[in-house]
Each structure stands twice: as C-alpha cells, then as structure tokens.
N, C-alpha and C positions, 0 to 999 in steps of 0.2 A: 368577527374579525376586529382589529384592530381601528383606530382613528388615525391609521398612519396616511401623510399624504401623498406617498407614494405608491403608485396601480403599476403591474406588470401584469401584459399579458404570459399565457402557459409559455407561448412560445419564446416568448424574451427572458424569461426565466431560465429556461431550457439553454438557449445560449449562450446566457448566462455564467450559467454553471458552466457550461467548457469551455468557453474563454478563458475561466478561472482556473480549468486544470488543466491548460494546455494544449485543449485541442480544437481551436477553434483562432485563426491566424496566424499569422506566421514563427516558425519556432526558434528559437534562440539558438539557434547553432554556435553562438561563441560563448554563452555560459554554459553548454551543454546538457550533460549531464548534473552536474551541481547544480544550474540553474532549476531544474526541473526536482531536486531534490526540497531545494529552498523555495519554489515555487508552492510544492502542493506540503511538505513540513512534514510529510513519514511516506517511508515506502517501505511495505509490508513486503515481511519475508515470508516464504513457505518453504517446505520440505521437498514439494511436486515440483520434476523439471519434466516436461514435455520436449516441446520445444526450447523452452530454455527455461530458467526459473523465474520466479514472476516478479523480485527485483529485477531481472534483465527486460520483462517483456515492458515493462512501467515506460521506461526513456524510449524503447523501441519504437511505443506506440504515440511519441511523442516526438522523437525525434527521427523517425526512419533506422536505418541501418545502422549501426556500433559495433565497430569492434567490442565482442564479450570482456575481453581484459582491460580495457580501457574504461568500462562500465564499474566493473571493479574497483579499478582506480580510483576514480571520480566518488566514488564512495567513501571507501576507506584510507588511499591515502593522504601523506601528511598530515593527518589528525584531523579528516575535513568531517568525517560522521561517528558516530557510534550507533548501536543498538540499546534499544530499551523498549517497555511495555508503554505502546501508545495505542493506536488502535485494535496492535496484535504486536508479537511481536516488531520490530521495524527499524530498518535504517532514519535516522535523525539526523539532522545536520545541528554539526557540535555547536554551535550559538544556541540551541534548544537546550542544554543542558542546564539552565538553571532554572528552566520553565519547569521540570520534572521534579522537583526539591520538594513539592509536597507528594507527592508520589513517596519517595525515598521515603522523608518522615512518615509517613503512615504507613509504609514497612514496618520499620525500625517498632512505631510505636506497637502495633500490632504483634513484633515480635515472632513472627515464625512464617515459615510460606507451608504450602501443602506437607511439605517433608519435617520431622523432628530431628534436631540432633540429638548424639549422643553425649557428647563433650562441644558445646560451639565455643568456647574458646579456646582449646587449645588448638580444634580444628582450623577455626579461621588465624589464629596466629600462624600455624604449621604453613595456609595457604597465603599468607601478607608474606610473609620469610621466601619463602621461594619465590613469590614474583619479586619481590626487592632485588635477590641475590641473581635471580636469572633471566630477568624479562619478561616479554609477554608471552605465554604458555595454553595450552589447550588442555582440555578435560582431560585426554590421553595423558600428555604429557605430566599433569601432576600427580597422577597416579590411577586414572582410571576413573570410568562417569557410572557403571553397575557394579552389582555386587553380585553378577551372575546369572539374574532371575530375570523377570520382565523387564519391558523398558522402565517399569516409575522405582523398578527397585535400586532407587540410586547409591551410589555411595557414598559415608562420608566425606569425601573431598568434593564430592560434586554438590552434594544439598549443603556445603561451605561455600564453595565458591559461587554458587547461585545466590547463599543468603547476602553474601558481600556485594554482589552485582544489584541486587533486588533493591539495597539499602545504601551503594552509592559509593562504596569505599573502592570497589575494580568496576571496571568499564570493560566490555566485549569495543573492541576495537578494530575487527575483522570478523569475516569467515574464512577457513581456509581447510579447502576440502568438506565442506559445511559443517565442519569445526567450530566452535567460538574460542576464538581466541582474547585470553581475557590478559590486563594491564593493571596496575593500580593507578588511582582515578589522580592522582596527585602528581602521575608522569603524562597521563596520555591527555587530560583535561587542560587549556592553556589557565594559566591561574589566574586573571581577571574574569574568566568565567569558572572555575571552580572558587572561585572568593564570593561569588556574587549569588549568595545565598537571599532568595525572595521569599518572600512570606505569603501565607498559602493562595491570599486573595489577588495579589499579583501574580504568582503562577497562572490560577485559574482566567486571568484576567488576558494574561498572552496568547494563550494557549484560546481559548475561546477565540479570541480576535482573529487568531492564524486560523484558525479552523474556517472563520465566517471572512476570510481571504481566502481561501485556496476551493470554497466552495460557492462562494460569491455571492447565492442566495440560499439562504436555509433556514429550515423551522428550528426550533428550541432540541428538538428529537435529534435534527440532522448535526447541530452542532457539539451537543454531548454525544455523540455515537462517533465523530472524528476523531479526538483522543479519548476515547471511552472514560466519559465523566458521567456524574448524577446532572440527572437533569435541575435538581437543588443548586448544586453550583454551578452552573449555566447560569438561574435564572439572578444569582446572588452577583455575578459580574458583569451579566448583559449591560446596566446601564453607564458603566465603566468602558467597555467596548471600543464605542465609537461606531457599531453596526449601528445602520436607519431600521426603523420598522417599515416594513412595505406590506402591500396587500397582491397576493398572487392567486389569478385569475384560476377557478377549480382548485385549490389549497383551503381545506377545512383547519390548518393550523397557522395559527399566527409565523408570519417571515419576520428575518432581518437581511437587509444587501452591504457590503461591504460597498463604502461610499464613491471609491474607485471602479466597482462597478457600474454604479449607475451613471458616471460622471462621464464614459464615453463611450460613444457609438457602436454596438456591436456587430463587428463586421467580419467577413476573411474566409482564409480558404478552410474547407473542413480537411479533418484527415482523414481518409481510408484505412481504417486496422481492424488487425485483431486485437480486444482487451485480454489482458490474464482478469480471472476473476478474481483476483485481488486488485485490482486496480482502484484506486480511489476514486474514480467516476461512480463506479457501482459496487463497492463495498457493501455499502448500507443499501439490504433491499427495500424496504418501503420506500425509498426515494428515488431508485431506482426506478421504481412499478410509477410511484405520482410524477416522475420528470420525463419517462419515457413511455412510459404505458409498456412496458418488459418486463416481464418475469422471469427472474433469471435464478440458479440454485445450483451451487455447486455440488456434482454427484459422485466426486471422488470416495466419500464417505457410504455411498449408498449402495445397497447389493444390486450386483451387474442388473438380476431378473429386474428389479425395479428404475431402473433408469431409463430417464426418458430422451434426455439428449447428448449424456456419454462422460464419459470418465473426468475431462477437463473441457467442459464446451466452455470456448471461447468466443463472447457475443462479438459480430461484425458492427465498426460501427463506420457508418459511411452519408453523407450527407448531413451529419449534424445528429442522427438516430440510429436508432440500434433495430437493423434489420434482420438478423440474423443469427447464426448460431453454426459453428462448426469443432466436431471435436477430436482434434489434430493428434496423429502420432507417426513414429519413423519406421520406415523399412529400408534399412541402407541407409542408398544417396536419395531415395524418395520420399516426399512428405506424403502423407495417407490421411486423406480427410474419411475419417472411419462413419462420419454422421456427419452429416450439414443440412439445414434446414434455415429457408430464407422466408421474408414476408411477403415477396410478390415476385415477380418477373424482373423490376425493374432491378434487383438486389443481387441479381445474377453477375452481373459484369464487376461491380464494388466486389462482390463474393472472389469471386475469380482473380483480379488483381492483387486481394491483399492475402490471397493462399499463392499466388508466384510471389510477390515480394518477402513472403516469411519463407518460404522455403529457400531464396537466396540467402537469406540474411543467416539460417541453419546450415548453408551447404549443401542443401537437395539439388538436383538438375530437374526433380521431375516432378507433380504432384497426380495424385491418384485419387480419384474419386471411389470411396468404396457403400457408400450405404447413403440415400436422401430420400427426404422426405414421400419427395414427388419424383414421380418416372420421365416428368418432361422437363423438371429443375434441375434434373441429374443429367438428361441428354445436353439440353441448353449450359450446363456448366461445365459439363465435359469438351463442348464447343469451342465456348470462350477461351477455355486453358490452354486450348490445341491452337 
C-alpha cells in the first residue's frame, strides 16, 4: 500500500462511493436531472428498454419518479448534452466537450473506425452539405444506415457520418425514436467551448478528476474504467489531479478520494431502488464485487438455458447495499418480476417497495410475482406487495 495518510474503513469507502453518485442523502430535486447528469459526467445509453431504458432508469434511481419526457429534456435540450464514446456509448453534459479533444485527435489520427470508406471525401462533404443546408438529420433521413445485409453492413453515409461524429466535426445531439440525430459540431457546440481546444494531458487531467469526483474513492483501475482510458494515462495525470492517496481497509490496490470527499461527514438517507445495469454505481464489476461483495453480470447477451438471474436483472439496492436482484418485465398494466432473488429476509420488504414504486412510475397497477429463488421469499414477498 501506499504512505498515504489517509485510512478508510471498507464501510466508509462504500459510503463513499454513493454519496458520490447520488445515492446516499438527500437528492437535488431542483437541478434535477441535469444535476444528476453533471454530478456523475456520463450516463450510458443502451438499446435494452425493459422497463424503461437505462438513461431513464439513471435519475429514476436517484431521483424517484420523472416524467419520461422531461428526462428527455433535461438531456438533450437547449444544447445541454451530447453523445460521445466515454465509458460506452453516453450522454455527456456539453461543458465535457472539450475534455474529449484527445479522443477526437486520435480518431482523426488513426484515420479510420472499424468500417472503410469508399470515397471519404466526397462522402463526408455530401454529409457536411446537407446538415448545413438542412439541419440536424438522422441516419434515415440522410439516406439510410445499411446496405441491406446485417447490422455492421453499413452504408456509405453512415460509416461517413459516424467517421465525422467519431473525429468531432458533427455531434449526435439527440435521440429520437433511438435515432441519432446528428448536427454539425459548429452550430450545436456553444463556441467558447468548441474554441477551447486542450491538449492531451489536460483532457486526461479533467477527465480523471471528474471521474475520481463522481466516484469519490477509486483505485487507478476504477478511475481509467470511468471514461475508458489506459491505465498509462491515469497514472501520467494523477499527480495533477488534486485526488489524496488514501488507504482502504481490504483494497489490495492503491486508492485515491476526491478531497470533498473526505472533507464531510457521510451521512443521510439511503435510497431504495432498482439499478439499470448500466448504472455507474456498478458498471465496473471488480468494484462492484470489492465495494459491495456483488456479483453482478449482465445476461441479456447470454443464451436463455445459461442464465442465472434473467434477461435484465436489476440489483436492489436498499440500505446503502446491494441485496438483491430482480428481473423485471411487462404484461399489460402489470409489472412481472419473472426472477427475484434477495440475500436474506430482511430484503424482502426494500424488494417489495421498490417493485410497487417502479411499477408506478411504468404505469402498472399491479406487480406479479413469477419465479424466486426461495418458496418462502416468494410467499413473504407476495405478502408484502398485497
């Protein structure tokens, strides 16, 4: 370990950390959703909507109930986000646009994404020309995202407009209909931040810092796994930072805490939710497994026969830990916990409350118990819900 002279116990760690994303004290109801955007610095999109997609379930589980369209909002308009490659794909709140400039460049320099063009320039001119002349536009709209065959068989306009997004010249500035709708980066980017070009080691140096803010305490691992960086450039701007080195009680790798962390008492009410597995709590499983003792794996990818806890299990988390696991789908107006599985008795009642409040906030009137673990977690949570 470290000479640092700062000790944290596991448990203050733990607290830590979700303090820092949100969910641990009282939540900001009047920066809402932006706030929660700028709080944690990406919120991952996916293609899975269950109960809803999992930019929506992010604020849900930080802020209770949202009108869906107003989540929306708070996202995309008035030029408050964009999308771009941070931990995955992800909503960003647009003051991060210049953090990303070595990104861009090492597109650029690299010169190509997965797909080759045929002609890239006169494709990408044909694709600058018509968002100039017509505004922001989707893959559809400029002529179509395949060429007929699988999904990666893309078309020239798309593996154009993709290279132009990738390298910074159009910005996706929505989704709509889970569309990207794309801009050129000169109308929809405010121009004190499109002028404000950083050089690589300051990108890396923001972009670290936010990272070891919105996670509070993290190893070297934890902090290049946030905007997916090399652990080389981590360790090239750590001392630049402004993170302390700490020492965390059962952590085999060296920490750093964001100084605001440490500087006040962590207190407050936990939340009762369900996470989306994409949830920046637990994105990253190793940290996940060392802060919570969870194992958690997303098995939307995985064939039905081998799945162990269901298509989109959503861990419960309640008391501060992650007790649980249920994996939600619709019938109707009824939410259908098709799997649920908790860690003790005690988990029963947290389970229960925050399967009636997501089924509100979906529109269900009812929730239904269909498949658990245990024959007596299943009578006991059928109880509770009644």
């Amino acid at each position: 370990m470290t000479d640092a002279e700062v000790s944290l116990s596991a448990d203050e760690a733990r607290r830590i950390a979700l303090r820092a994303q949100g969910l641990l004290g009282a939540p900001d109801r009047r920066a809402g959703v932006r706030g929660v955007l700028r709080q944690l610095g990406a919120v991952q999109l996916d293609t899975i909507s269950v109960l809803a997609r999992s930019h929506e379930l992010v604020p849900y589980a930080r802020l209770g109930a949202l009108a869906r369209e107003d989540v929306e909002a708070a996202y995309w308009s008035g030029g408050r986000g964009f999308e771009y490659w941070s931990h995955a794909a992800c909503v960003l709140p647009v003051e991060e646009w210049p953090h990303f400039a070595f990104r861009r460049r090492a597109m650029r320099e690299r010169g190509y994404r997965w797909h080759q063009m045929k002609d890239r320039e006169n494709t990408c001119a044909l694709v600058r020309e018509r968002l100039k002349t017509e505004g922001p536009l989707t893959t559809a709209e400029l002529g179509g995202g395949r060429n007929g065959g699988e999904w990666w068989d893309w078309s020239e306009t798309k593996i154009g407009v993709e290279w132009l997004l990738d390298t910074g010249e159009v910005v996706c500035t929505e989704r709509r209909g889970w569309k990207r709708v794309y801009d050129l980066a000169e109308r929809a980017i405010p121009g004190p931040l499109l002028r404000d070009e950083l050089d690589d080691h300051e990108c890396l140096r923001r972009l670290v810092a936010q990272a070891g803010a919105a996670m509070g305490v993290a190893t070297r691992a934890d902090l290049a796994d946030y905007h997916r960086l090399k652990k080389d450039q981590v360790t090239a701007v750590l001392p630049d930072t402004g993170l302390v080195p700490v020492e965390v009680e059962g952590w085999d790798a060296h920490a750093w805490a964001h100084p605001e962390a440490l500087s006040a008492p962590v207190r407050g009410k936990h939340r009762t939710t369900l996470l989306s597995p994409f949830d920046s709590l637990i994105w990253d499983r190793p940290r996940t497994q060392r802060i919570f003792g969870f194992t958690h794996r997303l098995e939307a990818y995985v064939p039905r026969p081998k799945r162990v806890h269901g298509y989109f299990a959503m861990p419960l988390l309640a008391g501060g830990r992650l007790c649980g696991r249920v994996d939600p789908g619709r019938d109707g107006r009824t939410l259908v916990a098709r799997q649920v599985s908790v860690a003790d008795v005690k988990a029963v009642e947290p389970m229960a409350r925050a399967l009636r409040e997501a089924a509100e906030w979906v529109g269900c009137e009812s929730v239904r118990i269909e498949r658990c673990d245990d024959p007596r977690t299943a009578a006991a949570l059928t109880a509770a819900l009644s």
